[in-house]
N, C-alpha and C positions, 0 to 999 in steps of 0.2 A: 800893039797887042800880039804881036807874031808870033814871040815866042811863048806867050798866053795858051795858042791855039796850037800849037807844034805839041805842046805839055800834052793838051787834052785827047790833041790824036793819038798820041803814046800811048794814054792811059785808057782809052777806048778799044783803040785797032790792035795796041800789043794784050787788054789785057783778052780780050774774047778769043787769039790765038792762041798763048800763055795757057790762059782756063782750058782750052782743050786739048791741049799738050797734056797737063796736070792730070785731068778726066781718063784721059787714054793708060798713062803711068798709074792710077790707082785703080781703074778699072770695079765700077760702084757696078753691083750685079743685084739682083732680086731677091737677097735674102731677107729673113724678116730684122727689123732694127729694134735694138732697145725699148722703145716705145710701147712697141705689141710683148717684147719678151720678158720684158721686168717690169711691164707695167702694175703702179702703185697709187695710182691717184692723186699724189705731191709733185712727185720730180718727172716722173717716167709716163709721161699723158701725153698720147697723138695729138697733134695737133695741123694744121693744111701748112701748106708751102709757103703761101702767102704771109700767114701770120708767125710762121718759124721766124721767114727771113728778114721780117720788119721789127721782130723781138731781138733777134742777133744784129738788127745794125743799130736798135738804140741802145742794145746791150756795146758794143765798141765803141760806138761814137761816145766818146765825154766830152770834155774839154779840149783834149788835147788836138782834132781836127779842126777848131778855132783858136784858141789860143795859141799854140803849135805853132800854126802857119802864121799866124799875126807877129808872130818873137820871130818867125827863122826871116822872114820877107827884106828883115833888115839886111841879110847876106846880098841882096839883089834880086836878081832876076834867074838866077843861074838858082832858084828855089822852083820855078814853074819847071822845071825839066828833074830835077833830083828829086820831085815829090810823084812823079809817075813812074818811073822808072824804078824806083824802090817800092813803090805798090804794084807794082805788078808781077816783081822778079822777087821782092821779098816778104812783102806785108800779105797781100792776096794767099800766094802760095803757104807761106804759114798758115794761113787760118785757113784754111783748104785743108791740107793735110792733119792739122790739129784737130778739124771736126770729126774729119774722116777716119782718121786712128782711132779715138772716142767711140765711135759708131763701132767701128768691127771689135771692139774691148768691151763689149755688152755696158757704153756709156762712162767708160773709166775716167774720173777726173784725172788731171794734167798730172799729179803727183802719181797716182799710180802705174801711168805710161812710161813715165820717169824712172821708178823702181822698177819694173818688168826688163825696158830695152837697157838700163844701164844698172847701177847694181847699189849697195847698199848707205857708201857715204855721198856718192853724187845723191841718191835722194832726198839724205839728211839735210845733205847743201842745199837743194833746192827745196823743202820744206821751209827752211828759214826765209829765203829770198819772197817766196812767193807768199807766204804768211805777212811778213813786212809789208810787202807791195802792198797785199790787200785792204790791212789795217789802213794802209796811207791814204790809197783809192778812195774808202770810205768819207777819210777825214777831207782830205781837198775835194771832193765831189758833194758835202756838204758845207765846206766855205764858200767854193767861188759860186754855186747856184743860189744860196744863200744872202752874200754879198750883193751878188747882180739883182735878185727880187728886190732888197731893203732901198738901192739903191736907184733900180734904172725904171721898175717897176710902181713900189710905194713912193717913193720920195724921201725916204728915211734916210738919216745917215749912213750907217753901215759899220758906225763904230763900235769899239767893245764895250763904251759904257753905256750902251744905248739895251734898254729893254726889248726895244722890234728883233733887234741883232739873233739875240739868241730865242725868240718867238719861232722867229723865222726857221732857226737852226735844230729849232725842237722838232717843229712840221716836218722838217724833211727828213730827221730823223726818226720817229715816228712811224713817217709812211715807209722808210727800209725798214724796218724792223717789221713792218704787217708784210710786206713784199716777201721776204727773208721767211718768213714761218708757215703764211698761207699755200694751198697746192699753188704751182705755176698758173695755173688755167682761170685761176680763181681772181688773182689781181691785175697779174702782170697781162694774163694774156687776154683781158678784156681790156683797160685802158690805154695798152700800147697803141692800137691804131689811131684812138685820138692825140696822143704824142707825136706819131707818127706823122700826121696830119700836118699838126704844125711845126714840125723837122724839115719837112720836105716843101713848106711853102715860103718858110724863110731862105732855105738855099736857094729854091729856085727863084725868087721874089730878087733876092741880091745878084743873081748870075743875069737877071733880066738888066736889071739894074745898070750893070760895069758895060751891057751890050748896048743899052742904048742910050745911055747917061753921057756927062759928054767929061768922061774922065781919059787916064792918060797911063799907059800901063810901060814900064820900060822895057827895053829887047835887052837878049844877052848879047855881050860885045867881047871881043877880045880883051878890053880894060876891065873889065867888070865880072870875069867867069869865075874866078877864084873865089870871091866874095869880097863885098865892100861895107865890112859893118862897120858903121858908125863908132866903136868900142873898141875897134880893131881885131874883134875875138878873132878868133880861126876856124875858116869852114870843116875842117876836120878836127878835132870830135865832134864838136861845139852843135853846129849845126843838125847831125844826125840823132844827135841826143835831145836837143828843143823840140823838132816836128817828130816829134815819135809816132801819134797815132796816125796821122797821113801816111807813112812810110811805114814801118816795122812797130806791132806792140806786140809786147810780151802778154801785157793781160790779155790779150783776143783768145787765145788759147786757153785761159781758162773758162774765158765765154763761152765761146764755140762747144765748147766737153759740156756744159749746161743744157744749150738746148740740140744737141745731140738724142737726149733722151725725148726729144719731142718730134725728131726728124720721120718719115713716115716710110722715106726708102733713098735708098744712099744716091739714087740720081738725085734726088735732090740738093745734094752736096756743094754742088755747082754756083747757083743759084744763090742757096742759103750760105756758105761760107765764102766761096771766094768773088763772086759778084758784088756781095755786100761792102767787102774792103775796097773793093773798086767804085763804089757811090762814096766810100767815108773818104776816099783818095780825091776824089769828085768836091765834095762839103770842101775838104782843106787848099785843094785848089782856090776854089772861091773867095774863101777867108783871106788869104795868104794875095789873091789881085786887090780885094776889096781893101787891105789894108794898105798895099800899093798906091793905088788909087790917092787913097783919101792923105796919105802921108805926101804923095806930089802936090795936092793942093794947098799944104801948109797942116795938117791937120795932127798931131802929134802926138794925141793923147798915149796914157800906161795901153798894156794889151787888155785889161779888162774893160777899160774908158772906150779904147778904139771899137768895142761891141756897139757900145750906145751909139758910138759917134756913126756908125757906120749903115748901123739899121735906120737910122732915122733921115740919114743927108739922102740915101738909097732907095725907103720907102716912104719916107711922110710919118705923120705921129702917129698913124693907126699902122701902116703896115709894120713899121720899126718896130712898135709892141709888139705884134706878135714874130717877128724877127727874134726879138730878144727873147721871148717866151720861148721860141724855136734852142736860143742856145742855151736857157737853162733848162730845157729838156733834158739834154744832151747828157751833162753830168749825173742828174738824177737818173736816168735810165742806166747809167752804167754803176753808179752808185748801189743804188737796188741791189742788184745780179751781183758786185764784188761781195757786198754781206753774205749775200746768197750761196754764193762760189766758196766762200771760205767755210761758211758750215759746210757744204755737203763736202769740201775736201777732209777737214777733220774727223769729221765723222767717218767718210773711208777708212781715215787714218786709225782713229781708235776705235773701229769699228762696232760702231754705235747708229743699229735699227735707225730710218730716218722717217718713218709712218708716222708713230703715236707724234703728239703733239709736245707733251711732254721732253722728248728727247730731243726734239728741234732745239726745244727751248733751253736746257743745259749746254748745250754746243753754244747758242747764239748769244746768251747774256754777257759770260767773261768777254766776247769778241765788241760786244755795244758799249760795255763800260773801256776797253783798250782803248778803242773807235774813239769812242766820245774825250778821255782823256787827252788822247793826241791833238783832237778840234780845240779844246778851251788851251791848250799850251800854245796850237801855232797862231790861234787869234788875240794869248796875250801879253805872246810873250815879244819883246822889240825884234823886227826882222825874223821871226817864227815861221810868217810862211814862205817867206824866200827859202831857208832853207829844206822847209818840209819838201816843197817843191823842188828844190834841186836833187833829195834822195829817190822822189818819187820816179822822176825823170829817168837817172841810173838803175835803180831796180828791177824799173820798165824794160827797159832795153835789155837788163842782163838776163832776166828768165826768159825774154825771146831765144834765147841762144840754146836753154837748153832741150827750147822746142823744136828748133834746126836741128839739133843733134837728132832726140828721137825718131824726127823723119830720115834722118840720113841713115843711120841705123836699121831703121823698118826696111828702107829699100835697098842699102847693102845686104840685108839677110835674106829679103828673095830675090837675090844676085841682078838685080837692077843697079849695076857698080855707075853705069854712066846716068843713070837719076838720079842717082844719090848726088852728084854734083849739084844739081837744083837748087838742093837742101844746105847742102854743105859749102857753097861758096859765100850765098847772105850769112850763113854761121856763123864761119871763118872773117868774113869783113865784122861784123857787128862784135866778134871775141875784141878785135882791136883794136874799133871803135868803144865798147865802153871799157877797157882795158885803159887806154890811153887816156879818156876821159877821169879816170877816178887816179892815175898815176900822177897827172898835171893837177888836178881841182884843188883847191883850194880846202875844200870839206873833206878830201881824198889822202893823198900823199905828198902834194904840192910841189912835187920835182916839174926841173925845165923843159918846158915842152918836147925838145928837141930829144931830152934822153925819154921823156913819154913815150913818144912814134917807138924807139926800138923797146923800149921795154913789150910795148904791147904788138908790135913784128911777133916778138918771140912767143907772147903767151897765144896769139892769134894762130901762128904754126905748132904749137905745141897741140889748141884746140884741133885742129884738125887732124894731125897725127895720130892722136886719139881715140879720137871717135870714128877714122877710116880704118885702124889697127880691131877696135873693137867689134864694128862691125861684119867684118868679114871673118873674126872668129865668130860670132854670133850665126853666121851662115853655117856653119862649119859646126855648131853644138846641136844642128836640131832641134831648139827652144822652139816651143810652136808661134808663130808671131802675131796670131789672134784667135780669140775668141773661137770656137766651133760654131760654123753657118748652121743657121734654122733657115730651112725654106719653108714658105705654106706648101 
């Protein structure tokens, strides 16, 4: 387990330095936040520290901190060092600064950050990117929690011509759409801590588990650092696009702009944004030994099976339940907030009042019936959700990038030129990692790998050309680059 425990000290000791490196470069002061200055009784309601930042990690955590790690584990072991290291230097710090921009932009969602620091067709770009994503998000965070209740839970099939299948699928959709229209405080921010609850007893339940169980975890070797998947894939793209929410999501950032308007003073920033990705880095740690684990013993099952198989060898038939109930948490809590996320971005967008109830409801319906459409195609149609899931995966990843930009941007224009690297080197890799990834894919452009790598060299250097060119005319235009401070 050495280099188990190498991973975890990375992701502990580097990220609590990292975080105050971050803190120092943003420099969170006593102004008043969103919360107190727009508050509305829906979106913009104080809320304490505690229950911000337990809302924000069941708001990131979905699936992808479990299954994620269960698909990438196949690469080896050389996954316990690539899944801290990217959370700390890229995942963390994006949701950090994504919160934090939000906060000083009197709570601007991700699209409007987007439009301010860059300019009118990268918005339009990333409109559509993150409109996709979200519809996706919806869809797969009501299949696979869905799937895992009928299944691991009732004992039902799980198939499409099963009546529980889509019982089940109504419930959860259902309770997004109450989530989606109720104030924040009203649903989400009462039964989060009981999710929350058992989120955090199944992690810790299974980390107890790998410590004193008598399993067997492999070290990285010289043989074995490049990656040894069974399939042959290749650790580059392949890898960094499976474990997305461990490492780098692009949805955090729309999360984090959500409960920004709940934050109650930007020191809390810390804490609530980038601490949080450091436990979700933590969960997929876990996932990613336990499925180690259970695969040296002979154990094989798909990455949805290896949940069951995993809670149960780990804690016995009562702890595994609620093991499992812990990871169909996960989706649903992120499930919720993507609904959520997509109205209140639209509504910026067409700007359309988001008080009366009424106008919630115009914005959210077209988005339930897309939503739901895309659910009944990927569960009936053959091979549906393989693909759904591999756009998901890429989409992910590509609107991360254009939240590296806008931090890189932010801190080019108050001539922080050597922070802006922070921002702009994760960027810059991640332009060419899912660059490369959709040049080679099969769903994408389907060129050989080998001429992928340079295609997306160029488009990765072109990205940051870009956005460092831009930048420092943005210093140079005296655009003001936030919101005007209220102090009490």
């Amino acid at each position: 387990m050495t280099t188990f425990f190498i991973g975890l000290v990375i992701l502990v000791v580097g990220g609590a330095l990292y975080g105050k490196l971050c803190t120092t470069v943003m420099g969170p002061d006593e102004r008043r936040t969103p919360a107190y200055t727009k508050a509305d009784g829906v979106d913009y309601v104080p809320m304490k520290t505690w229950r911000n930042s337990l809302i924000n990690l069941l708001n990131i955590a979905g699936t992808g901190p479990v299954l994620g790690p269960i698909m990438g584990i196949l690469f080896g072991p050389i996954a316990f060092i690539i899944i801290p290291i990217g959370c700390v230097f890229g995942g963390a710090l994006h949701d950090y600064f994504s919160g934090m921009l939000s906060l000083r932009n009197d709570g601007s969602q991700m699209p409007g950050l987007v439009k301010k620091y860059t300019h009118g067709s990268i918005y339009n770009l990333y409109m559509v990117f993150v409109c996709l994503l979200m519809l996706l998000v919806v869809a797969v965070f009501v299949y696979i929690p869905g799937d895992l209740a009928a299944t691991q839970v009732f004992g039902f099939s799980g198939e499409v011509s099963a009546v529980s299948t889509w019982v089940i699928y109504a419930a959860i959709f259902g309770y997004y759409i109450a989530a989606t229209l109720f104030p924040i405080d009203v649903i989400i921010g009462r039964i989060y801590p009981f999710f929350g609850a058992i989120l955090l007893f199944s992690a810790a339940g299974i980390f107890l588990g790998l410590l004193f169980g008598n399993y067997q975890l492999d070290n990285l070797t010289w043989d074995n650092w490049r990656g040894i998947h069974p399939q042959g894939l290749p650790l580059i793209p392949i890898f960094f696009i499976t474990v997305a929410c461990g490492i780098v999501s692009g949805f955090h950032a729309t999360q984090t702009a959500i409960i920004s308007r709940s934050v109650t003073s930007e020191k809390q920033g810390l804490i609530t944004f980038y601490n949080m990705m450091l436990l979700e880095g933590f969960i997929a740690m876990i996932w990613a030994a336990a499925a180690m684990a259970l695969r040296n013993k002979g154990m094989t099952p798909g990455a949805v099976g290896m949940v069951g198989v995993v809670s149960r060898d780990m804690l016995g038939s009562v702890g595994g339940l609620l093991a499992i109930l812990g990871v169909i948490v996960l989706p649903i809590t992120s499930g919720d907030t993507a609904l959520r996320g997509l109205r209140l971005m639209l509504a910026e967008f067409l700007k359309i009042e988001q008080k009366p109830i009424l106008n919630r409801l115009k914005v959210s319906i077209p988005l339930i019936i897309v939503a739901g459409a895309i659910l009944v195609w990927a569960k009936t149609a053959p091979g549906g959700f393989d693909v759904l899931w591999r756009y998901f995966a890429w989409s992910n990843q590509t609107i991360a990038i254009f939240a590296f930009a806008i931090i890189s941007i932010y801190l080019l224009g108050r001539g922080k030129t050597a922070a802006a690297f922070m921002a702009l080197v994760p960027g810059t890799w991640y332009a060419f990692i899912i660059s490369t990834f959709i040049f080679n894919a099969k769903i994408g452009f389907n060129i050989q790998l080998e001429y992928a790598y340079v295609l997306g060299v160029v488009f990765a250097l072109a990205y940051a050309t870009a956005i460092f060119r831009h930048g420092t005319r943005f210093a140079k235009s005296g655009t003001p680059l936030e919101a005007a401070p209220v102090y009490a």
